[in-house]
N, C-alpha and C positions, 0 to 999 in steps of 0.2 A: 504494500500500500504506500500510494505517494503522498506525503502528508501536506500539505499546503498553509502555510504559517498562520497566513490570513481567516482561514476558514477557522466556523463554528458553528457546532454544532446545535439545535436545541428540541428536545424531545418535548414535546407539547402537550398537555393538556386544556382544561376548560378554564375559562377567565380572563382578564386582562392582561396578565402578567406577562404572559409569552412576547404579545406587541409590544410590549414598553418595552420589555427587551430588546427586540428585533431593532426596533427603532434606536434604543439607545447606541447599540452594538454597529450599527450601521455605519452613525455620526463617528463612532469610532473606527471608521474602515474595515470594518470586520464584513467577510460574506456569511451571510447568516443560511443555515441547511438547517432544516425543519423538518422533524418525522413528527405529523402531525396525525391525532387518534381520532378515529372515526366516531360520530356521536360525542365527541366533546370536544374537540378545539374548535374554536370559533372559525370561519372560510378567512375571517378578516388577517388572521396569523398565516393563513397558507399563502394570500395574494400578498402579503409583506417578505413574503420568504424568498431570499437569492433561487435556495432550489427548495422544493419539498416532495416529501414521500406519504402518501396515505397508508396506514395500517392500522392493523383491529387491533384491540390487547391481547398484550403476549405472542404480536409475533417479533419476537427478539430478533430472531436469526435475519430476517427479513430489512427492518433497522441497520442491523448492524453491516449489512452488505452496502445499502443505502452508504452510511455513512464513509465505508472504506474506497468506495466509488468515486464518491465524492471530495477524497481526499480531509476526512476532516480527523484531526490527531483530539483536540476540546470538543466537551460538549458539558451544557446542565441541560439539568430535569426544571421544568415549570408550568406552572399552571394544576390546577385538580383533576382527577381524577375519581368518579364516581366508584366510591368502596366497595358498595354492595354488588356492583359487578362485579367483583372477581367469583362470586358462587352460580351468576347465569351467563354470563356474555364471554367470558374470556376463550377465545379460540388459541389455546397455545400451539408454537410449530415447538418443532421436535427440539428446537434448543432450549426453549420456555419451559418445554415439559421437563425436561433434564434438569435444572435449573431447580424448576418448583420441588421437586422430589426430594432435591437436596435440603430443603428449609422444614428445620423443623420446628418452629413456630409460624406462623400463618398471620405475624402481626406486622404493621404499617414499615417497624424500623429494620427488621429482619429482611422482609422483601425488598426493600429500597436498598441498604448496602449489600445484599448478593446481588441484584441486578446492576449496580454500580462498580462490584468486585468482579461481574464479568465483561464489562464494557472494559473496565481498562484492562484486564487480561489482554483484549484484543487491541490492546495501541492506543486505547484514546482516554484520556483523561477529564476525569467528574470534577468542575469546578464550583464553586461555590454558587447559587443561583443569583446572589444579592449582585453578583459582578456587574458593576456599572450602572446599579440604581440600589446605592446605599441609603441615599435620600428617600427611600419609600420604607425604611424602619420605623417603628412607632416610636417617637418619642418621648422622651421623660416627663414627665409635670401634669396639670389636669389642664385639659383641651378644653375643655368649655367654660364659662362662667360660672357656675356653682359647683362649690368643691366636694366633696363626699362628709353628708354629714357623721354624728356620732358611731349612731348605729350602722350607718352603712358602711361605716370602716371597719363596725365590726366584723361585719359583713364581708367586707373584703379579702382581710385577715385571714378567715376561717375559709371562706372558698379557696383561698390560695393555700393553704394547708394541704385543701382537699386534692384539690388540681395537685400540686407537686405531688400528693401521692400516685395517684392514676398515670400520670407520666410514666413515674417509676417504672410501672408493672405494663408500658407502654401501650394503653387500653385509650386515652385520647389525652386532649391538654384545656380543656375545659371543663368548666362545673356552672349550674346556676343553683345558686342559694338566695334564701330568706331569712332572716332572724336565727342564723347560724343552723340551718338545717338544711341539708344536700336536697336537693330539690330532683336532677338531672344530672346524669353522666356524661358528655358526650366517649362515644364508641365509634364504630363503623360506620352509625349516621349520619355525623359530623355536626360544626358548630352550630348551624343552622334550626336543625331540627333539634338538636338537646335544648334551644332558647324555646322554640316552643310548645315543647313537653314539660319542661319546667317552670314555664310562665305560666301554662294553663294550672298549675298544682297553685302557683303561688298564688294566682289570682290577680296578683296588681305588685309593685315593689323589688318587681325578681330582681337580683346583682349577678350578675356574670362575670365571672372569672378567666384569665386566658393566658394561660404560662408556658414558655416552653416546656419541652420532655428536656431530664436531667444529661447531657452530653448534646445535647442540636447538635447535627448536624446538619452547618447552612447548605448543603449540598442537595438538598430536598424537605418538604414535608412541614417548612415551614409555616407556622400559625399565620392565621392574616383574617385583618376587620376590613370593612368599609361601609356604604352605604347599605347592602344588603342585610348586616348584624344591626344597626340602627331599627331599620323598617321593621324585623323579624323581635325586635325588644318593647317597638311601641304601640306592634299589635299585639303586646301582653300584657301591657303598660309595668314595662320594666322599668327600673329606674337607673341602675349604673353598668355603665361598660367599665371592667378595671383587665387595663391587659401588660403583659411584662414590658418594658419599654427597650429598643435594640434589639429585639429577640424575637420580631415577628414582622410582617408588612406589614402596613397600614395606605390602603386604595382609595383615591379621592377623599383627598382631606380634608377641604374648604367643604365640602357639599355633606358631607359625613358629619363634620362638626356645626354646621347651620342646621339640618335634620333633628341632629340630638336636641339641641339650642331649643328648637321649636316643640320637642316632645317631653323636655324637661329630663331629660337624660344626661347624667354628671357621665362623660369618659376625662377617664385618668389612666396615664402610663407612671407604670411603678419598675422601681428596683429594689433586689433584696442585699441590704446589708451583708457584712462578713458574720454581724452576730445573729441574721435571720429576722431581724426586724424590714419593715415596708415603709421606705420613704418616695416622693413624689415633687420636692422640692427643695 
């Protein structure tokens, strides 16, 4: 395989991400090669793309030919990927199937670093996704006008408890609580739907929590809010977003934080002390 310096790679899922990429990479003279997944990448990522490749999930093998063809030595992972497909829709070829057989946990971080330990097997290198759009990290402080009252920092506190434990056992990186009581896990759902399974419990009030898993790896899988976690909190009439600050994206800022603004929704980005305490300013 001829590698060509310029090139890069970018394995595609659903959302914005992929384009802000393409785009950014671009201004940076990079030729951007796109394997983009059927049923979730947006077309708008495919027609941004130097070159692209259509595939279903799991076909690896298929990709990876793509990629050495096109001479690309980089590549990241971006964009979502619908979880619950891996138990109907995943057609693996025969390198996917090899691959999966080898993992023996069936969870989010397991399958992302084997699929990433055999890409670069093959020559080509998992870069960090954030490359080139550091500026979409959430950052520190509270984003809106009113700051998290008493209770809801107790609030905070205790979902981030919670969340770093489920990390742990890498089952997801969110919680929604009430009056210090786990409401919703997210799992294989995703953030989306654990706000409103947890919102309907709460009633009114929910606090959402959203921490990385213990080790991120920025190479994929990272957490990320935007206008969609806003809208999904104030048809529950949530009350706070609190998410780890540097340690996740954050998608359309201005419009995310006018939305909350208007639904009375305190977001705050937090960092955790050396002593495990939670500050925000």
């Amino acid at each position: 395989m001829t590698v060509h310096a310029e090139n890069i790679g970018v394995i595609a899922g659903g959302g914005q991400f992929p384009l802000l990429f393409i785009e950014a990479a671009q201004r940076q003279g990079r030729r951007v090669v796109v394997v983009a997944h059927k049923g979730e990448t947006d077309p708008s990522v495919a027609a941004a793309a130097d070159a692209v490749c259509w595939v279903k999930l799991g076909q690896l093998g298929r990709f990876l030919s793509f990629f050495k063809k096109e001479g690309v030595g980089e590549t990241v992972f971006l964009g979502t990927i619908t979880k619950t497909k891996i138990f109907r829709d995943v057609l693996p070829d025969f390198k996917a199937l090899t691959l999966w057989n080898k993992i023996d946990r069936k969870q989010d971080d397991a399958i992302l670093r084997a699929i990433a330990t055999a890409i670069e097997k093959e020559g080509i290198k998992v870069l960090e996704s954030t490359l080139y759009l550091k500026q979409l990290l959430f950052p520190r402080g509270v984003l809106t006008k009113a700051k998290p009252s008493k209770s809801q920092w107790q609030d905070i506190k205790f979902g981030w408890q919670n969340a770093r434990a489920i990390g742990k056992l890498d089952i997801g990186q969110c919680v929604v609580v009430r009056d210090c009581t786990v409401l919703a896990v997210e799992a294989i759902e995703g953030t989306d739907a654990a706000i409103l399974r947890g919102g309907e419990l709460a009633k009114e009030k929910a606090v959402v929590v959203k921490v990385k898993k213990p080790g991120q790896d920025f190479r994929f899988d990272l957490p990320a809010t935007g206008v969609t976690t806003i809208r999904n909190l104030q048809s529950v009439k949530g009350s706070v977003l609190a998410v780890e600050a540097g340690q996740s994206l954050l998608f359309d800022r201005e419009q995310m934080i006018e939305e909350a603004e208007k639904a009375g929704i305190v977001v705050v980005g937090l960092s955790e002390n050396e002593d495990g305490t939670l500050s925000f300013d």
